[in-house]
C-alpha positions as CSV (number, residue, x, y, z in Angstrom):
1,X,15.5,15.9,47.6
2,X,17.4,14.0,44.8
3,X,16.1,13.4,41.7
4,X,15.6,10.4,39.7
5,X,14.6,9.6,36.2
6,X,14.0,6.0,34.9
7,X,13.9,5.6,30.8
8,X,12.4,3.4,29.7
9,X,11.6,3.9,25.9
10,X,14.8,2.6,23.9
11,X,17.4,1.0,26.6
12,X,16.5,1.0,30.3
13,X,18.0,3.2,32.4
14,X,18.1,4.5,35.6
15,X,19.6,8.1,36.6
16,X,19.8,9.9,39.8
17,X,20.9,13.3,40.0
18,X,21.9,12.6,36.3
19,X,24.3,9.6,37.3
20,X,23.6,6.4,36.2
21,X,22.6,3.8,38.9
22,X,24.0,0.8,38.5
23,X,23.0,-1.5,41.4
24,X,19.8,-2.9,39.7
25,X,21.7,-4.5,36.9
26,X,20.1,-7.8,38.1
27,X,17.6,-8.9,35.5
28,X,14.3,-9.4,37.7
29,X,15.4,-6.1,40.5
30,X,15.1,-4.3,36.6
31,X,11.7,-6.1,35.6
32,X,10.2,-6.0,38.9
33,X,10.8,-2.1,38.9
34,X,9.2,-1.8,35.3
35,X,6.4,-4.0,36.1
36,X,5.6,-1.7,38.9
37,X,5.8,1.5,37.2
38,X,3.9,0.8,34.4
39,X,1.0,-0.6,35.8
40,X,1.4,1.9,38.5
41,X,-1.5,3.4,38.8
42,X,-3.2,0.2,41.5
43,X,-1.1,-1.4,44.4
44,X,-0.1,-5.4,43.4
45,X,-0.4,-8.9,45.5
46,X,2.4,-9.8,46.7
47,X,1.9,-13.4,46.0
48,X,0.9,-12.2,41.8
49,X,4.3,-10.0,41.7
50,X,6.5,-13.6,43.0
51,X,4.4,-16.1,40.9
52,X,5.0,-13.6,38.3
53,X,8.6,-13.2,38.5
54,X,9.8,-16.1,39.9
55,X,7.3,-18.7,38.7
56,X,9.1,-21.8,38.7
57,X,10.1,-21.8,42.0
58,X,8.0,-22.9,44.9
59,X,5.3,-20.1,46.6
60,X,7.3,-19.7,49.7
61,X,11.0,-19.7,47.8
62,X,9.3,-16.6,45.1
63,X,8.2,-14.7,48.2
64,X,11.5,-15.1,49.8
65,X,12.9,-13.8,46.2
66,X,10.6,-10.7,46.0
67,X,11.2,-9.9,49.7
68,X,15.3,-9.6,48.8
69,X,14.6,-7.6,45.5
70,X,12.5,-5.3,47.0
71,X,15.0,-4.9,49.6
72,X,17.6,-4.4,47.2
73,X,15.7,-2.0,44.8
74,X,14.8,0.5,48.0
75,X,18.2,0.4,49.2
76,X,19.1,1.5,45.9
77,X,16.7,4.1,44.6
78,X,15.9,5.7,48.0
79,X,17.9,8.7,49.3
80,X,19.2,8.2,52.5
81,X,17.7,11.6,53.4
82,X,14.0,10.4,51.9
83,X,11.2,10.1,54.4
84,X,9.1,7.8,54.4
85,X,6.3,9.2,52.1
86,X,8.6,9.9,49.5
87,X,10.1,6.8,49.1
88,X,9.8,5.3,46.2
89,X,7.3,2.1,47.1
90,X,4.8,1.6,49.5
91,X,4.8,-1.9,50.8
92,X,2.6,-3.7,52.9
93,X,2.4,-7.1,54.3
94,X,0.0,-8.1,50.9
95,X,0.5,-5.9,48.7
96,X,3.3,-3.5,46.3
97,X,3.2,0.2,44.9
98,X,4.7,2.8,43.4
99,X,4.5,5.7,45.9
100,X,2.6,8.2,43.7
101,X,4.2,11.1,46.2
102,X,7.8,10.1,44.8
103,X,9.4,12.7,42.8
104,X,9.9,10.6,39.9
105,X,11.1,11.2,36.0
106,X,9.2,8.6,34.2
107,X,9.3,9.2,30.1
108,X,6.6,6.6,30.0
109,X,4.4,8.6,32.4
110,X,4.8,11.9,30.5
111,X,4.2,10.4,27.2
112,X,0.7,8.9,28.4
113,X,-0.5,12.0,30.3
114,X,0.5,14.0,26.7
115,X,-1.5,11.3,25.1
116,X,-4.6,11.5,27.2
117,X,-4.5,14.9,26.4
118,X,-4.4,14.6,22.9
119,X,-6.5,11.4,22.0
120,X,-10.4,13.0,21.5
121,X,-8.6,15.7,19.6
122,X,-8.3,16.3,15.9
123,X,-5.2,16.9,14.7
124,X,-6.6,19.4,12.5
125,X,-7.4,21.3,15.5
126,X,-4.8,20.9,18.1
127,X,-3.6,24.4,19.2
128,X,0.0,26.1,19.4
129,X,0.4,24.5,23.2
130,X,-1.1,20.9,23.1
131,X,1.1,20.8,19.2
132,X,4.1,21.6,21.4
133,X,3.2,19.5,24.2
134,X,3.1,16.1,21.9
135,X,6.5,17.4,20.1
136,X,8.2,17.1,23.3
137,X,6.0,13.9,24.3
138,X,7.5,12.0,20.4
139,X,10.7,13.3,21.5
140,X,10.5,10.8,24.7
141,X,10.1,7.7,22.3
142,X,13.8,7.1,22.0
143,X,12.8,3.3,20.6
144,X,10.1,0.8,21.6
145,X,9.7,0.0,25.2
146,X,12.1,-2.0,27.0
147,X,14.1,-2.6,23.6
148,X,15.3,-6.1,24.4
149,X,12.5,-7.2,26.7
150,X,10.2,-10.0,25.5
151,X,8.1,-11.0,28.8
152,X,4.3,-11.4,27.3
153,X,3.3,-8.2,29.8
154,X,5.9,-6.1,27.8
155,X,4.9,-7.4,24.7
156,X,1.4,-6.3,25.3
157,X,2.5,-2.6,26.8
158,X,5.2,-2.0,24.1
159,X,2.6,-2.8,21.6
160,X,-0.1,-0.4,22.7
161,X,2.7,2.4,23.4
162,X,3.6,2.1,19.9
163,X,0.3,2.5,18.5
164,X,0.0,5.9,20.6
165,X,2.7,7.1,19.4
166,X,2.1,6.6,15.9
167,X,-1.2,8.0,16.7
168,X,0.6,11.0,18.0
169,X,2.5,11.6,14.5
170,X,-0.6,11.0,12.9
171,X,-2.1,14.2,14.4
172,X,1.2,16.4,14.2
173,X,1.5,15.3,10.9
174,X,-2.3,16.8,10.5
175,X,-1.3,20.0,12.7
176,X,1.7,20.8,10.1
177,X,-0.7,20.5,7.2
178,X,-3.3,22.6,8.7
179,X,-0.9,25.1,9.9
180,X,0.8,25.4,6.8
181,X,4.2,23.7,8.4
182,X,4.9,21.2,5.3
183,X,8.5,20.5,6.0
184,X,8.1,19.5,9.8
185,X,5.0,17.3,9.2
186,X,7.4,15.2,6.1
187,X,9.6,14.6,9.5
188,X,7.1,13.1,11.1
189,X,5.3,10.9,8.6
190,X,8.5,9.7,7.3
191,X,8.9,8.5,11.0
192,X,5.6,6.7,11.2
193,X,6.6,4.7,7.7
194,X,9.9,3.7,9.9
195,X,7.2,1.7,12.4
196,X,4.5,0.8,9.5
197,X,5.2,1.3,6.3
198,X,2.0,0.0,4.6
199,X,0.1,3.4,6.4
200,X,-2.0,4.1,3.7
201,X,-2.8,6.8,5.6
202,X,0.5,8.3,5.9
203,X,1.8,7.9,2.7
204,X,-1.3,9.3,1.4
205,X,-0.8,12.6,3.8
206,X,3.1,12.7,2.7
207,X,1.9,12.9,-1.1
208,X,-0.2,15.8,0.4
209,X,2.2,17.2,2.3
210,X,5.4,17.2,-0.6
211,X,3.0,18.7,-3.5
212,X,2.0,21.9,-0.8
213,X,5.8,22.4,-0.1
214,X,6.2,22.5,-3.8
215,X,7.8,19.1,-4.6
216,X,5.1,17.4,-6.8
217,X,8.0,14.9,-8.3
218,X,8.0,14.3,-4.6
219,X,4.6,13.5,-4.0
220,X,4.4,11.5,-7.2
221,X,7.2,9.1,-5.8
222,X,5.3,8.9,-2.4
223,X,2.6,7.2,-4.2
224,X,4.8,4.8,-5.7
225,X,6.5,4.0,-2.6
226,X,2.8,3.4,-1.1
227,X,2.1,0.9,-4.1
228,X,5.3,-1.2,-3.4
229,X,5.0,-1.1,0.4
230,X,1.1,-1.9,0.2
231,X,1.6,-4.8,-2.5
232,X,4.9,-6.5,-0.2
233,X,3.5,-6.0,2.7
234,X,-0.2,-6.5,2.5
235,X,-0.7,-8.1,-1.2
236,X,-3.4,-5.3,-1.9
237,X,-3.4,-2.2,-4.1
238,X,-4.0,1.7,-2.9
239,X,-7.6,2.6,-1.6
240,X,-9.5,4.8,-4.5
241,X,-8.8,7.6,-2.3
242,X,-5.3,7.3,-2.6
243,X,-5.4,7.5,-5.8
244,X,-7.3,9.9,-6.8
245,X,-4.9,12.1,-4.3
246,X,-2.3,10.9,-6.7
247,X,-4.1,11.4,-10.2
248,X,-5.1,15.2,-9.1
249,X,-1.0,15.6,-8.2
250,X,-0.6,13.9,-11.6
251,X,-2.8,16.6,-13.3
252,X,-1.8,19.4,-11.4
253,X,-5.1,19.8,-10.3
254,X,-4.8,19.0,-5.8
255,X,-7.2,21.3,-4.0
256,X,-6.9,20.8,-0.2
257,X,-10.4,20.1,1.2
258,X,-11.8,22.5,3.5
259,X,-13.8,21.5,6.0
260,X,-16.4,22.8,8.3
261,X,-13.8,22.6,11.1
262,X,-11.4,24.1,9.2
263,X,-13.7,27.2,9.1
264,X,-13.7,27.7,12.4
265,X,-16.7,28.9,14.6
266,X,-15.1,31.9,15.7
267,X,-16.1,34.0,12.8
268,X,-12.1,34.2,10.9
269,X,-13.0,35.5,7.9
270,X,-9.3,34.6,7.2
271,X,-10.0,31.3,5.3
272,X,-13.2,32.6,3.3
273,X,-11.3,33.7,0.5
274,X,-9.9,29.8,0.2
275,X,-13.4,28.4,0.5
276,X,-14.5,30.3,-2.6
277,X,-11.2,29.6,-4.1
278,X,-12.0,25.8,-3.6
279,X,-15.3,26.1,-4.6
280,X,-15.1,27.6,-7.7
281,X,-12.1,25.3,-8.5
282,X,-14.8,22.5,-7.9
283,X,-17.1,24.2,-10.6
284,X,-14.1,24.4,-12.8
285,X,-13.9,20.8,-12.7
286,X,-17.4,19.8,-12.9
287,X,-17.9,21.8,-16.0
288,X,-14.4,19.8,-17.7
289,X,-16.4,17.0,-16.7
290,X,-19.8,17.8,-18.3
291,X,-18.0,19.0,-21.3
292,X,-16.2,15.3,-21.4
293,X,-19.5,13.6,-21.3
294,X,-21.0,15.1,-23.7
295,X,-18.2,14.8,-26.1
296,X,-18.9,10.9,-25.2
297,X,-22.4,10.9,-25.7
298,X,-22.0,12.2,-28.8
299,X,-19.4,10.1,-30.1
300,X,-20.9,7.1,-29.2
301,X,-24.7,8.6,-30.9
302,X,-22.6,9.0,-33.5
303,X,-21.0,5.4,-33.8
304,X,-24.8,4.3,-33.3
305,X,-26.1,6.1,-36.0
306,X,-23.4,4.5,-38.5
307,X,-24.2,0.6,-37.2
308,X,-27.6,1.1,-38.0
309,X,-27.4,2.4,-41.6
C-alpha cells in the first residue's frame, strides 16, 4: 500500500511515497483536509463542515461545494489499488471522517500521542525511553501549526499545540538537569525563550543549568536576560525565587535541591552521598547565618547602649 504523510507543523504539506502531492493546492480542498484530521478523532455533519467552509454561500450551494472537494481530495489521496477500508475518509450521506484504518503519517498525531504519554509525568522522572520518545516528538514541531493559517479553529488548535510543546521542553529541560545532560537541556530552554521569553521558569532553569556545566558568567547573564525580558514584556520584576537562584550563583554558593523523588524508592544508595553533601552544605549556611545575626544583635545593643548614656 502506498504511503502518505501530511505535515502539518511549519508549512503544509502533503507527501506520498515521499513525492509531493500537488493536486490539493486549492485553499478550502487544504483546510477541509486539516479540519478533518485534527479533530479526527469523531465523524462531522455534513451540513457543519459546508457552513463551515463555505459560509457565505447559500445551504444547498456549500453542500454542493463540499460534495466536489471531497471528491477531489479522494481522488487525490487514495491509491488506485486502496480498498475501501483503507481509504482515507469514510463518508456517509450525514456525516465526514477520517478513516482511522488509513495508513497515515500525521506529525500532529505523533506529537499528541508523545504528549499524552508524557503530561502526568515529571520531568524529573521521565525514563531513558519516554526522554527519547519526546526528543523525536519536539523534533516534529518544524514551526506553529498551519504557519500562515489564521481561521479562528486554527487559531485555537495552534495555540494549545504550542503550549504542549513548550510543556514538552519544559520536562526535557528537567530530564537533562536530572540526568546530569547540561548542554542538551541549554538547547532546549533556549528554544522555549524563542516562543516565550518572559518564562521565568526557563530562564530560571537555564541560570541552573549554565552554572552545573560550569559557565557561572553564563548563568549570571541568564538572570539579566530574565530581568529585561520580564520588565519589557510583563512590566514586573523576577519572583524571589529567581533571585535567590541568582544571588547563590553570585556567591558561589548554588546547591541543587534534592528531592524526595529524586531519591528514588528503589533503594539507590547512589545519591545518598549528595543528600548528606547538601545537607551539611545547608548547616554550613545556617551557621554563616547565625553568626551574621549575632554580629547584628550586638551591634545594634551596642549602638543602644551609647544613645542612652
Amino acid at each position: 500500500m502506498s504511503s502518505l504523510s501530511v505535515q502539518m507543523f511549519g508549512k503544509f504539506c502533503v507527501r506520498r511515497n515521499e513525492k509531493i502531492v500537488n493536486a490539493i493546492d486549492a485553499c478550502k480542498l487544504q483546510e477541509l483536509l486539516c479540519y478533518l484530521l485534527v479533530y479526527r478523532d469523531s465523524p462531522h455533519a455534513r451540513e457543519g463542515l459546508a457552513a463551515l467552509l463555505w459560509g457565505d454561500s447559500s445551504t444547498t450551494q456549500s453542500k454542493k461545494y463540499l460534495r466536489q472537494a471531497l471528491w477531489q481530495l479522494q481522488s487525490a489521496l487514495d491509491s488506485h489499488g486502496d480498498k475501501s477500508q483503507n481509504r482515507i475518509f469514510k463518508v456517509e450521506p450525514d456525516w465526514v471522517a477520517i478513516n482511522p484504518a488509513a495508513e497515515i503519517f500525521l506529525d500532529v498525531a505523533m506529537f499528541e500521542q508523545t504528549f499524552a504519554l508524557a503530561r502526568d509525568v515529571s520531568g524529573q522522572l521521565i525514563d531513558d525511553s519516554l526522554a527519547e520518545a519526546l526528543k523525536d516528538a519536539v523534533q516534529l514541531y518544524r514551526g506553529d501549526l498551519l504557519e500562515g493559517w489564521y481561521q479562528d479553529w486554527c487559531l485555537c488548535e495552534r495555540e494549545r499545540l504550542q503550549t504542549n510543546y513548550l510543556i514538552m521542553l519544559d520536562k526535557l529541560m528537567s530530564y537533562c538537569e536530572a540526568n546530569e545532560k547540561y548542554e542538551t537541556g541549554l538547547t532546549y530552554g533556549l528554544r522555549v525563550l524563542r516562543y516565550d521569553r518572559a518564562r521565568e521558569s526557563t530562564h530560571r532553569r537555564l541560570m541552573r543549568l549554565y552554572y552545573r556545566a560550569g559557565d557561572r558568567t553564563a548563568a549570571l547573564r541568564q538572570y539579566d536576560h530574565c530581568v529585561a525580558a520580564l520588565n519589557e514584556e510583563l512590566g514586573v520584576k523576577p519572583s524571589r525565587l529567581t533571585v535567590e537562584v541568582y544571588n547563590q550563583i553570585r556567591l558561589d554558593e548554588f546547591h541543587a535541591v534534592v528531592t524526595p523523588a529524586a531519591v528514588g524508592t528503589n533503594g539507590d544508595s547512589s545519591v545518598i552521598p549528595r543528600v548528606i553533601d547538601h545537607l551539611k552544605h545547608l548547616r554550613q549556611m545556617l551557621i554563616k547565618i547565625q553568626g551574621q545575626v549575632q554580629n547584628d544583635i550586638k551591634a545594634v545593643e551596642q549602638a543602644l547602649d551609647k544613645w542612652k548614656s
